[in-house]
Structure formats: structure tokens, C-alpha cells
C-alpha positions in Angstrom: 39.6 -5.7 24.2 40.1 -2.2 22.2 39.6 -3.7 19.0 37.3 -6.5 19.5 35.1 -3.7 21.3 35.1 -1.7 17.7 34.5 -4.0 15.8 31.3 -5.6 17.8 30.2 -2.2 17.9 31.1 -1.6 13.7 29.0 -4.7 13.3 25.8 -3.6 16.0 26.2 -0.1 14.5 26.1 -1.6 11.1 22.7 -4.1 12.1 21.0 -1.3 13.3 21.1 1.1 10.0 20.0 -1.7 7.8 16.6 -1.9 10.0 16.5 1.4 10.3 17.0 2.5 6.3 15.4 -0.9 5.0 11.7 0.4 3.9 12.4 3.9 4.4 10.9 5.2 1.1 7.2 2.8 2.4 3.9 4.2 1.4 5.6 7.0 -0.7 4.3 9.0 -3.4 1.4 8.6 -0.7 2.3 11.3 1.9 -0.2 10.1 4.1 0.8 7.0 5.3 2.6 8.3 8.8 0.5 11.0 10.7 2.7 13.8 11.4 5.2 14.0 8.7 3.4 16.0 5.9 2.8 18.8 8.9 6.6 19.1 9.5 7.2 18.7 6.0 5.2 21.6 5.0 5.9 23.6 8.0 9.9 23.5 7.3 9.1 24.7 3.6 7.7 27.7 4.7 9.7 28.4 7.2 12.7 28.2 4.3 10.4 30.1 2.0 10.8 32.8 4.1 8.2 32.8 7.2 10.2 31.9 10.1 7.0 31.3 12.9 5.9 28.1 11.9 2.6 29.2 13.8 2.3 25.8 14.9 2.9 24.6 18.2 1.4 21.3 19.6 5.5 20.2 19.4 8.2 22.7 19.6 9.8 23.8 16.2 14.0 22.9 16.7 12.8 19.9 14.1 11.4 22.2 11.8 14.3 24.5 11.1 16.5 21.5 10.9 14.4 20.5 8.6 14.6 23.6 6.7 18.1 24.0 6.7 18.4 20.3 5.5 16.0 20.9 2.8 17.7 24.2 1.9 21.1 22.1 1.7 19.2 19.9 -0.5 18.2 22.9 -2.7 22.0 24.4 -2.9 23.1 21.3 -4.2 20.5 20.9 -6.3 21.1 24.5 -7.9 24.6 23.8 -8.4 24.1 20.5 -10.1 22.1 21.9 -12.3 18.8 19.8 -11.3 16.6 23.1 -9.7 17.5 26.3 -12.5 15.1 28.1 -9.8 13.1 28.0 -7.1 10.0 27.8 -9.4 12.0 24.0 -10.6 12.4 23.3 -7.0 8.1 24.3 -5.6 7.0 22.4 -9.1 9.1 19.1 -7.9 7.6 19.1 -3.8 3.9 20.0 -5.9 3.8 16.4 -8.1 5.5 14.3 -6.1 7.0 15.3 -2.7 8.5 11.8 -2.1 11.9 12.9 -1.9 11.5 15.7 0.6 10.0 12.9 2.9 12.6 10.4 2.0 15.0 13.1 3.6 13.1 14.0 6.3 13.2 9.9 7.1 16.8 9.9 6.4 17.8 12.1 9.0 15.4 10.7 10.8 17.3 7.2 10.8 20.5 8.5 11.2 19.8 10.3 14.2 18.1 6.4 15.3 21.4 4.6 14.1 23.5 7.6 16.4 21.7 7.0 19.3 22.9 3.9 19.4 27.0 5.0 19.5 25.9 7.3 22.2 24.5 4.4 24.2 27.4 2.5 24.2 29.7 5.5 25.1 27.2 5.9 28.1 27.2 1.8 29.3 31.1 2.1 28.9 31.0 5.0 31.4 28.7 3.1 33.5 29.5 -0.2 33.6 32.7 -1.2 31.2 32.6 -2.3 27.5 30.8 -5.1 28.1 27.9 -3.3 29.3 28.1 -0.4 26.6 28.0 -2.9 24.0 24.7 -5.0 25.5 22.9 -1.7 25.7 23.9 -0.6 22.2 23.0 -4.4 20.9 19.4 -3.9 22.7 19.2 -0.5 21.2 20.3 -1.1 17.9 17.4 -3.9 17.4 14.9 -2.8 20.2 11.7 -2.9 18.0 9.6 0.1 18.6 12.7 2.5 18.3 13.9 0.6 14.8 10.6 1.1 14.2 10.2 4.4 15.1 13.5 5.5 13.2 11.6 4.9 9.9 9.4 8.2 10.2 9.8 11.7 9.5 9.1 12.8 13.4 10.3 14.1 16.4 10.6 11.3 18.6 13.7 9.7 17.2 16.4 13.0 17.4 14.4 14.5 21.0 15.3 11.0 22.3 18.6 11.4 21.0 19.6 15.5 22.0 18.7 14.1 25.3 21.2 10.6 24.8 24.0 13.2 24.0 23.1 15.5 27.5 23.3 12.7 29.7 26.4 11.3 28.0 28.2 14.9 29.3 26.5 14.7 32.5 28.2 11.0 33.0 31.4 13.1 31.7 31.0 16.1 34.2 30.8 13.6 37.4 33.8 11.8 36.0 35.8 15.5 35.8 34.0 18.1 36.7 34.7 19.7 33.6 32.1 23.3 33.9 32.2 23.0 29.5 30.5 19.3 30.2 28.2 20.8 32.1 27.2 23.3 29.7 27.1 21.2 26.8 24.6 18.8 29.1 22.6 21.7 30.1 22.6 22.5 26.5 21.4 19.2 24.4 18.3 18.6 27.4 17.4 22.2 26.5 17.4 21.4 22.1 16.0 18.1 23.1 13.3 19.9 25.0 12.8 22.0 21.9 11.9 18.7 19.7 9.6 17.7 22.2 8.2 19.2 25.0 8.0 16.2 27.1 11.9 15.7 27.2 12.0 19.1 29.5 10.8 16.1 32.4 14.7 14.8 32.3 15.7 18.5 33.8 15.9 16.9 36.7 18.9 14.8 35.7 21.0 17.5 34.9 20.2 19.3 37.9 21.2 16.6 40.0 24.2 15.9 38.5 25.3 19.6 38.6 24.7 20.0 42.3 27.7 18.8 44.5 27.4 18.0 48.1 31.0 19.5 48.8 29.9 22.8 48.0 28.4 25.3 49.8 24.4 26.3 49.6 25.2 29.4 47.6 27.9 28.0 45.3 25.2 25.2 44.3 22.3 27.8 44.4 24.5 29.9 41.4 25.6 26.2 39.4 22.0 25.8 39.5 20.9 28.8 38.4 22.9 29.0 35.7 22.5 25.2 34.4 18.5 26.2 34.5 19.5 29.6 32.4 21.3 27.2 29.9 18.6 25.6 29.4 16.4 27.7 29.1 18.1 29.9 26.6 18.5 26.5 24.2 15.1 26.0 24.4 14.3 29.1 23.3 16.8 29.4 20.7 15.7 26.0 19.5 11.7 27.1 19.9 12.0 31.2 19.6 8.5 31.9 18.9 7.5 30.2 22.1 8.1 34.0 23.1 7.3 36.0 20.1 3.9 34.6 19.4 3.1 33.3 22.9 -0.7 33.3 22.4 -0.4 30.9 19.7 2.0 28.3 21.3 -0.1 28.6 24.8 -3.3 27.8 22.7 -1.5 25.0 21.6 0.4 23.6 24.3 -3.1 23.9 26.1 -4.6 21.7 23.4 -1.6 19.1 23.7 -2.4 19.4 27.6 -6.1 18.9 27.6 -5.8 16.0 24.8 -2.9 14.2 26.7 -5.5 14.6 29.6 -8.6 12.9 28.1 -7.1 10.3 25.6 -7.3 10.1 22.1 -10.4 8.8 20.2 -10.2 5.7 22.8 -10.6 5.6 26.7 -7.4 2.6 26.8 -6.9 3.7 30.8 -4.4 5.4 32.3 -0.6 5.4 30.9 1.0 3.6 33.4 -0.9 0.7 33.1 -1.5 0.7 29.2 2.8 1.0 29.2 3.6 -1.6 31.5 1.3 -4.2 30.0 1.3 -3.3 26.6 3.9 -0.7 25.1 6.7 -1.9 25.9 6.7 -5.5 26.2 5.5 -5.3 22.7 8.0 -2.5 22.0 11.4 -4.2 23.4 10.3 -8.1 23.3 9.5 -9.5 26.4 13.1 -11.1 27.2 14.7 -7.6 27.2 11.4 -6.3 28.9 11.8 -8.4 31.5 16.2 -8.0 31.7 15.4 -4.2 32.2 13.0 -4.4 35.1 15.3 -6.7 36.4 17.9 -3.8 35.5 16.0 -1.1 37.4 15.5 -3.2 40.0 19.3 -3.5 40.3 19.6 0.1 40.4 17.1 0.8 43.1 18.4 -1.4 45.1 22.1 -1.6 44.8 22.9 1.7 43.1 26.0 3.4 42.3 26.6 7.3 42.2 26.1 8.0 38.3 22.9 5.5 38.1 20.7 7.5 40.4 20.0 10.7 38.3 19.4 8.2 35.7 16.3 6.2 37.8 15.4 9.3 39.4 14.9 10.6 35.0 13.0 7.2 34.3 10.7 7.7 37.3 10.0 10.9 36.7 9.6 10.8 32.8 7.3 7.2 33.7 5.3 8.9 36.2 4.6 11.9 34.1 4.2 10.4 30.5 1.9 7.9 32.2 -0.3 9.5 34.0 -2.9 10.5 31.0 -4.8 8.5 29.2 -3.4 9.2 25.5 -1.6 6.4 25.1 0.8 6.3 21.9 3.3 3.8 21.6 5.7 6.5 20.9 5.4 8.4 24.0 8.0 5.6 25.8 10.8 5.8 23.0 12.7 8.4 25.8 13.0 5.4 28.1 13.8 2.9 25.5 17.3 3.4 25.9 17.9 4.0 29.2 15.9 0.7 29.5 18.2 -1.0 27.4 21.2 0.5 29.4 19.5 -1.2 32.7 19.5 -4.3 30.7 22.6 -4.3 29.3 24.0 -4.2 33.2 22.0 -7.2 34.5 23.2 -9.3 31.0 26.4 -8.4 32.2 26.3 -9.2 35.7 24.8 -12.6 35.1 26.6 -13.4 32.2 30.0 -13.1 34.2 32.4 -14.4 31.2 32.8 -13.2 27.6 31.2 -16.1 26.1 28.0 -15.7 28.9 27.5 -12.4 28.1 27.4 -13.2 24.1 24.9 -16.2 24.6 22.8 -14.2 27.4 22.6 -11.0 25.3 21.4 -12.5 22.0 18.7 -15.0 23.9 17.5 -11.7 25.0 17.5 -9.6 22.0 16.2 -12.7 19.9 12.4 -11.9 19.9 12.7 -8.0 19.0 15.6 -8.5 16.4 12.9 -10.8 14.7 10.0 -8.1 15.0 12.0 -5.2 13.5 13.9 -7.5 10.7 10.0 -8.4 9.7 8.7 -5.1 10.5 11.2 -3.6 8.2 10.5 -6.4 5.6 7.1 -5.3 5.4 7.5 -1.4 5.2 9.8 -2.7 1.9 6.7 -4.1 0.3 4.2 -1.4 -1.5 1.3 -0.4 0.5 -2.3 -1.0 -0.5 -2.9 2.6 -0.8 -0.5 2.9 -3.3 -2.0 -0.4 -5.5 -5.0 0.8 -5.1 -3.9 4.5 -6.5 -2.3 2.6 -9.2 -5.8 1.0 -10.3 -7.7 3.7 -10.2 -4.8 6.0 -12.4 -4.8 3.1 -14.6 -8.9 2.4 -14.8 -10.8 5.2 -14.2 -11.6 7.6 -17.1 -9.7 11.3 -15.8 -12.2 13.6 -14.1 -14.7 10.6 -12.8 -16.3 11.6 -9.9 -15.1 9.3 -7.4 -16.4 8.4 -3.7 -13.8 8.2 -0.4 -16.2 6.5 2.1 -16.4 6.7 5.1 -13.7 7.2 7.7 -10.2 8.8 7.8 -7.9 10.1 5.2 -5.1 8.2 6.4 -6.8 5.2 4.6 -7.5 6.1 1.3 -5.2 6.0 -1.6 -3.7 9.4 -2.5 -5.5 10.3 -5.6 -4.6 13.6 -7.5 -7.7 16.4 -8.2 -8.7 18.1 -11.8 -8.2 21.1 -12.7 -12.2 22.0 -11.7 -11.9 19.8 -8.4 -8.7 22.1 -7.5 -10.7 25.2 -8.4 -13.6 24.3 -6.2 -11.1 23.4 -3.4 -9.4 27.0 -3.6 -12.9 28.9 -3.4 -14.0 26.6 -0.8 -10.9 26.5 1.8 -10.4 30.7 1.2 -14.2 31.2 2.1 -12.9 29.0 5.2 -10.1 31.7 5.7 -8.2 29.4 4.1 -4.6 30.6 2.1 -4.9 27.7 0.2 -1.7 28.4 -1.1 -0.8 24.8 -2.5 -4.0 24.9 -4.4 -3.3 28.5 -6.0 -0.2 27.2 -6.9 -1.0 23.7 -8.7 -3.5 25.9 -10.7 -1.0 28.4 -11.5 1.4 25.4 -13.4 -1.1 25.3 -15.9 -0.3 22.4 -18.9 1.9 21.5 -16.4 -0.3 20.0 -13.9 0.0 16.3 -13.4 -2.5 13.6 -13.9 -4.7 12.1 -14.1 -7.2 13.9 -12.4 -10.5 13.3 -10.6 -13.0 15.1 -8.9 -12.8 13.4 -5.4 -16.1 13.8 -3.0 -15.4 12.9 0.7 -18.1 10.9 2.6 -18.3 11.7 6.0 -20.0 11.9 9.3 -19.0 15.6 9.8 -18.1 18.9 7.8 -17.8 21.7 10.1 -16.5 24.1 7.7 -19.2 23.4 4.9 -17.0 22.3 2.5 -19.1 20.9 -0.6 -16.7 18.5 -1.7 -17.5 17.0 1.7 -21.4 14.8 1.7 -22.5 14.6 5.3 -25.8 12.8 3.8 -24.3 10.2 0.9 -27.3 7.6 0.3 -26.2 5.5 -2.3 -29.8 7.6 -4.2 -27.7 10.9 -4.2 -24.9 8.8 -5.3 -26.5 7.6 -8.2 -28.6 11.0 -9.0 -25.0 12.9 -8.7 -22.9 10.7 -11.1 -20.8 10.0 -8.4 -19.5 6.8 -9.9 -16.7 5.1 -8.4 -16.6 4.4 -4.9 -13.7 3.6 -2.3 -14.2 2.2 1.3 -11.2 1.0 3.5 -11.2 -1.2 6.7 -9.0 -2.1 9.0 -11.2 -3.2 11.9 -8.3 -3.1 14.5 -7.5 0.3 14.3 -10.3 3.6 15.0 -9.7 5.5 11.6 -10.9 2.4 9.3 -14.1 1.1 10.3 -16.9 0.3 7.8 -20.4 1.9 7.5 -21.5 -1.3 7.7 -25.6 0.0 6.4 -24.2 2.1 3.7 -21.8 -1.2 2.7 -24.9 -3.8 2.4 -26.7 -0.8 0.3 -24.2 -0.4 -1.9 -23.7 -3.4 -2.8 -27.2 -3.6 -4.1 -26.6 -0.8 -7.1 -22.3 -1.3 -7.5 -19.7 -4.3 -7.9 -16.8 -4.7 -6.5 -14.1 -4.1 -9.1 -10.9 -4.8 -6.9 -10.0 -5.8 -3.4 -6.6 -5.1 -2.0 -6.2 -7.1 1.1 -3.4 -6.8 3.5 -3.4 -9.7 5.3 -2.3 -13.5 4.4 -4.5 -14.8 7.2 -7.5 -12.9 8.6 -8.3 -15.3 11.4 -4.8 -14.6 13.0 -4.2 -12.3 16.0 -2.9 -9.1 15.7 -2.4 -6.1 17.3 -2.1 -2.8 16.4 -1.1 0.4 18.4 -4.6 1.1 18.3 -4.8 5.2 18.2 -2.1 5.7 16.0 -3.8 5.9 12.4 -0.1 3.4 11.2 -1.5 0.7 9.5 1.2 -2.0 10.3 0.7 -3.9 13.6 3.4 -4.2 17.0 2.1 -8.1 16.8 1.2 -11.1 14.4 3.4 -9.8 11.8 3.8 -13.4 9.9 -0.4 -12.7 8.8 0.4 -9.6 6.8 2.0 -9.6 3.7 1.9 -5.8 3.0 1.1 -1.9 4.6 -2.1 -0.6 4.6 -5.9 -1.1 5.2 -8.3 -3.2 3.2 -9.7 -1.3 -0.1 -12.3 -2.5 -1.8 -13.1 -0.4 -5.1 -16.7 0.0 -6.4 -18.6 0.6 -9.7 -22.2 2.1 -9.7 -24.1 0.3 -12.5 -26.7 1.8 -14.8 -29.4 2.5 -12.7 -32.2 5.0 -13.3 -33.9 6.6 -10.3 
């Protein structure tokens, strides 16, 4: 079975990395087109330039010096083959087009997806034989929301697997009793709590698995101790400014708690419910959804030793995790596997020969194989952000006032400013109390500063800090009066950060025409769904009506009108 075992696995292991790296470069040179990355992005560059608090911490910051440390590899080489003659070479490249640094940042990103995977299977073999490692790592290595998932620059992906790795040397420390297992599990759930806070809820695990009925109270009370000290210290060396600017990261972590608390833009209910019904059926296919209730049913009710710190992490994690009412998809990716694994045993059990297991396995792994190869197929094809950006480059005279109306920034196409547009957004953001540091610096290239440029006004309901590039009152009159002649709405009625002004729409189409329409979809009338508070403009269902990424953008012309 040895080397029928490898190479299943060498082919699983090899499935998994092409979903995982196929449409990894999507939405780029737009930098906007998954929430979170440009904040880690920008927050690992600083720390390499030299500022090692990130002063940022709504997650913890392990990711960010890997980051750094990946993006200062990326420099060395760079240096030495002659591509970045300075540092200066290096800031002007991340300044016109960052795509590469994000196209690392995803790389790693997938790779740390693709290894979870290996680390699964070494954990079902522990648990349940080969048979069972290799149905979890099938499940895993095509489970849709963590192929999915393992295309962005986040911390979701490597906290899930730091903690993958901790309970693969717990499973080796009950097997041996090996103290150096011990510490390196005590170890990886500390970094993985460092990634994201939320992983600290599988503690539990490892302190169950280090405590030994055999031993006395006070020989367990000092294992204990110790395992918690482990921890703890690879947090902090993960997350060291936890400590060293604690006012920041509790007004932060405070934030994080009271948002978590309340929901996000939408009351969707509580967690638990939203999860169950929603997340991951949609997230693992129903088939494998199904196999792995089935699987912790199995483990409740017939477990063996090593299987219950495992339910008592899932329990835990679920009961926790669920019991707010924000909602992401993403906030169940640390039960994915673990899920999978539960699966994987009940494929086994019920498959009872080779050839069962085989069949059974891919019947249940059909529907979420499908979803991630289509998902992936779509991230391949170029978002409408980036058409649209394309038009306007192509169209639009350089330094035309143009019009971003009317909802969130995720949905417009990234469009670069003027050299007077830049100037007004570096006095504005430092009367803010801004540094405005990227600002100063574009300005500071000079003849060197890419185009073309425009002088972009932002249409919105709110502008707390005054900015005046921002309109809080944009009539289509003021408009017109302001020579503000190009204007750019985008839809996307399923999600919260892309609905129309419908009043301002049916005005403005009384004084402007429609030049271009980029349209998504293949079939509007379809159902789809969307996660619906994440601002990721490719749904979890009804993939076959979209042909591309992105929301609908309409691009408008003001006529010649005189007021």
C-alpha cells in the first residue's frame, strides 16, 4: 500500500495546487479586489522599512513579519540579480504597480493551502489508517471555501494551518509521549494564535492531550503550566507588541470584540445558525457536509482516545465562533479540515473495500470539486474593474474630472490620480493627521509618475474627515456646474457595498449617456448567492450565470448642458 498511498496522495496534492494557484494573479493591478490584503501588504513594508510595531491590531501581526521577511527575500534576490540597484528601484516598483508583491503574498498564501492538505493526511493516517488520511486530504484538497480561500493574501489559510501542524504533534505525543512533541504542539497553536486570534479557542486541545490520567495532580498541574507558558511565549514572540503597545492592540481587539458582537453591516442572525445552514454546506458541498456530520456523529458517539480533544476543539471553536452575529464565510476555514477528517472516517467505514472507498469518496467530493474547478476558472478571467480601468485609460482625456458614485471602494475600477489630485490628497489627509506617506512619495518621483492621471471626486453619503475630494451633496446641478464630467456607478445588488442610488441614477440619465456597460453576469435572472458581507464580488452559488469577477459598471458622459 506504501506506494499506491504516495502516489494518490502526489496526485491529491498535485489537484489541490492547481485550484489553489489557477487565478491567483485575479483582479490585479487592481489591489482592491480582496478586502484585507493591501492592509497586510502595506503593514509588512513598513515593518521591513524599518518600523517594527505594525500599530495595527484587529489580527495579530506573525503574518506580517512573514510577510516582511518574504518580501525582504524578494528584495535580496532582486539586488543581486541586478533588477532593484536600490531601494529607491525597489519603493518606485510597489508605487506603479504593486501586483507582484500581492501575487507573493497569494503565493505563500496557496502554498500554505496546498500544505495543509499533507498535514491532513499525516493526521487521518494517525487516526484512522491510510485510507482515511487520504479521504480527508481528498476532501481538503478540493473542499470549496478553503480552495477558495487559499487564493488571498490573508490570514486565514496559514492560522488554519500552524494549528494543522500542532495537532499533528499532539496525535504524535499520545502515540509516544515524546515531551519535544509536546513542545512543538504547544508551540504551532501559540504562532497559529498569533495569525489569528480566534485559533487561541483550540488551547484546549493541547491541554488535553498533555494531561495524563497516570500522573499525579502536581506532576499534571506543572505539564500544564508549562504547555500554557509555551504558548504563551509563541504568541508573544509571533505578536510582540501585544505587550509593548498594549493600548493600541486592546483598543483594537476591543473593536474586533464589539464588531464580532453586533454583525457587520447586516443583522444575518446568530453564527451558529447562519453556519449550519449556510457556510458550510455551501463551503464543503452538501455530500461532504452531510459525510462529516455523520463523521462527528461517529465521534460522539463511538469515540476513540485521540478523537476526543479533537470534538471537544470543534465544539469549542463552533460554539465560540458562532455565537456573534458577524457572520464571514471565512470564520469556519479552522473547522474545514477537521471536518473533512470526520468525513474521511465515515467514507471509510462505509466503504469497507478499496474499490468502495474510491467510488464513495469521489460521489462525495463531486459537488465541491466542481465549485472550486469553476470558481478558479472564473478568478482566471479579468475582472470588470480592470476593463473598466482599461476604458477609461484608453478614453478619457488625462486629468478629466471623473465621478465614483455612490457606494464602496471595493467596486470601482482602480484609476491612478494627477499630479494636482495627488497634491490635494497630501494637504487634505495631513490636515487629517494623516502621514500620507505614499502620496509624498508618488509626488516626489516627479517625470516619473505614471499615467494617465485624473482627478477622481468620491460621491458619498458620508465624509467625516472633510475631505474635499469627497461630495456628500453630488446633484447631477453641481455636477454639471463643477465640470465633473465622467461618471462611474457600480452594482451588484446581492452584496451591501454595491447598491445603486437609484434617484441620483434616473437623474443622471437625464443630462449623461451611457458610454460602456461591463456586466458580469451571462444570465441575470439566475440565482445566486453571495457571502453577502464580504465586499468579494464572486458568488459561493450559481456560478454557471457569471462569466467574469466583479460588479456591474456602467460609465457615463455629461453632455453639454448650460445651467
Amino acid at each position: 500500500m506504501g506506494g499506491r498511498a504516495a502516489w494518490l496522495l502526489a496526485a491529491i496534492l498535485s489537484v489541490g495546487l492547481v485550484l489553489r494557484v489557477w487565478g491567483l494573479a485575479f483582479g490585479l493591478p487592481n489591489i482592491y479586489c480582496r478586502p484585507d490584503e493591501s492592509t497586510l501588504v502595506h503593514r509588512a513594508l513598513a515593518i521591513g522599512a524599518g518600523d517594527p510595531n505594525p500599530h495595527f491590531f484587529n489580527y495579530p501581526s506573525l503574518h506580517f513579519y512573514l510577510l516582511a521577511a518574504v518580501y525582504g527575500a524578494y528584495y535580496i534576490a532582486g539586488f543581486m540579480g541586478g533588477v532593484f540597484e536600490s531601494t529607491a528601484i525597489f519603493e518606485a516598483q510597489f508605487l506603479t504597480d504593486p501586483s507582484v508583491f500581492y501575487l507573493i503574498g497569494r503565493g505563500l498564501g496557496a502554498l500554505m493551502g496546498i500544505a495543509s492538505v499533507g498535514v491532513l493526511y499525516s493526521i487521518g493516517t494517525r487516526l484512522g489508517g491510510v485510507w482515511v488520511g487520504l479521504a480527508s486530504a481528498l476532501f481538503l484538497s478540493c473542499c470549496f471555501l478553503h480552495v477558495r480561500d487559499s487564493h488571498f493574501l490573508t490570514v486565514d489559510i496559514p492560522a488554519t494551518f500552524y494549528l494543522l501542524v500542532s495537532i499533528l504533534f499532539s496525535l504524535r505525543y499520545l502515540e509516544g509521549r515524546a515531551v519535544r512533541d509536546l513542545i512543538v504542539c504547544a508551540i504551532f497553536l501559540g504562532l497559529s494564535a498569533s495569525t489569528k486570534y480566534n485559533l487561541g479557542l483550540f488551547a484546549g486541545v493541547v491541554l488535553i492531550v498533555a494531561y495524563q490520567e497516570k500522573d499525579s495532580l502536581r506532576a499534571n498541574g506543572g505539564r500544564l503550566c508549562w504547555v500554557v507558558g509555551v504558548m504563551a511565549a509563541a504568541f508573544i514572540a509571533g505578536s510582540p507588541y501585544v505587550l509593548l503597545d498594549f493600548a493600541t492592540f486592546w483598543r483594537d481587539l476591543s473593536y474586533e470584540r464589539l464588531h464580532f458582537a453586533r454583525g457587520h453591516e447586516a443583522d444575518l442572525g446568530r453564527g451558529w445558525w447562519y453556519h449550519l445552514g449556510f457556510t458550510l454546506p455551501l463551503g464543503l458541498g452538501w455530500p461532504l457536509f452531510v459525510a462529516a456530520l455523520a463523521g462527528i456523529g461517529r465521534w460522539i458517539w463511538r469515540p476513540r482516545g485521540a478523537e476526543w480533544p479533537l470534538l471537544l476543539g470543534v465544539i469549542v471553536y463552533f460554539a465560540v465562533a458562532g455565537s456573534g452575529k458577524a457572520v464571514f464565510m471565512r470564520y469556519m476555514l479552522p473547522l474545514l479540515p477537521l471536518l473533512c477528517l470526520a468525513a474521511g472516517g465515515v467514507v471509510v467505514a462505509l466503504g469497507r473495500s478499496a474499490w468502495g472507498v474510491v467510488v464513495l469518496a469521489l460521489l462525495v467530493v463531486a459537488p465541491t470539486v466542481w465549485s472550486s474547478w469553476h470558481h478558479s476558472i472564473l478568478l482566471a478571467q479579468t475582472d470588470t474593474r480592470v476593463l473598466a480601468a482599461r476604458w477609461i485609460e484608453q478614453q478619457v482625456p488625462e486629468g478629466s474630472r471623473v465621478g465614483l458614485c455612490c457606494a464602496s471602494d471595493y467596486g470601482y475600477p482602480q484609476l491612478r490620480l494627477d499630479r494636482p489630485a495627488l497634491e490635494m490628497r497630501l494637504a487634505g489627509l495631513r490636515n487629517a493627521g494623516f502621514a500620507a506617506r505614499r502620496q509624498q512619495r508618488l509626488l516626489a518621483m516627479g517625470e516619473a509618475l505614471p499615467g494617465p492621471g485624473y482627478e477622481l471626486i468620491e460621491l458619498r453619503a458620508a465624509n467625516p474627515s472633510s475631505f474635499p475630494w469627497i461630495w456628500t451633496i453630488y446633484g447631477v446641478e453641481r455636477l454639471l456646474r463643477e465640470h465633473v464630467t465622467w461618471i462611474v456607478v457600480h452594482e451588484s445588488p446581492d452584496l451591501l457595498y454595491s447598491r445603486l442610488d437609484s434617484s441620483f441614477i434616473a437623474a443622471l440619465e437625464q443630462v449623461a449617456e451611457r458610454q460602456v456597460l461591463f456586466d458580469p453576469l451571462l444570465d441575470a435572472q439566475s440565482r445566486r448567492l453571495y457571502d453577502p458581507i464580504d465586499a468579494f464580488y464572486l458568488p459561493v452559488s450559481g456560478l454557471a450565470s457569471i462569466e467574469r469577477p466583479g460588479p456591474r459598471i456602467a460609465i457615463y458622459r455629461m453632455r453639454e448642458l448650460h445651467l
